[in-house]
C-alpha positions, 0 to 999 in steps of 0.5 A, a space after each residue: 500500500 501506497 502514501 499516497 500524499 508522501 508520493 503525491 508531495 514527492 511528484 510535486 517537489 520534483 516538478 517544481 525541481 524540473 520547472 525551475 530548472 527548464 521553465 516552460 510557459 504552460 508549467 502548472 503551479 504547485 498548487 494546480 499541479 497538486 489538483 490535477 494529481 489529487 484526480 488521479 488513481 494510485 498507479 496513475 500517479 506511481 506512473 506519472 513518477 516516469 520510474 521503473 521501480 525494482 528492488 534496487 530503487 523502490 518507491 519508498 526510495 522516490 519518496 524519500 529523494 524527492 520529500 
């Protein structure tokens, strides 16, 4: 079973990470972000993260990195 707000925090921070670094014009902020999430299923958000996780980088370990 998920954290489902620790994953949602975690996807959240790395987006923000990302815009900063290659701002586009059409980037959400946090908050719309955090909405357009809060919309989604727990494997719809496992699969926004882009990561395949194995033994070897888990989804405890994203959470942990990007928290």
């Amino acid at each position: 079973m998920i954290n489902r707000n620790a994953l949602i925090t975690a996807l959240i921070n790395e987006y923000t990470y990302l815009c900063l670094e290659d701002p586009c014009d059409d980037d959400l902020t946090p908050d719309a972000y955090r909405a357009h999430l809060n919309s989604y299923t727990d494997a719809q958000l496992i699969d926004e993260s882009g990561v395949d996780f194995d033994d070897d980088f888990t989804l405890d370990d994203y959470i942990q990195l990007h928290s």
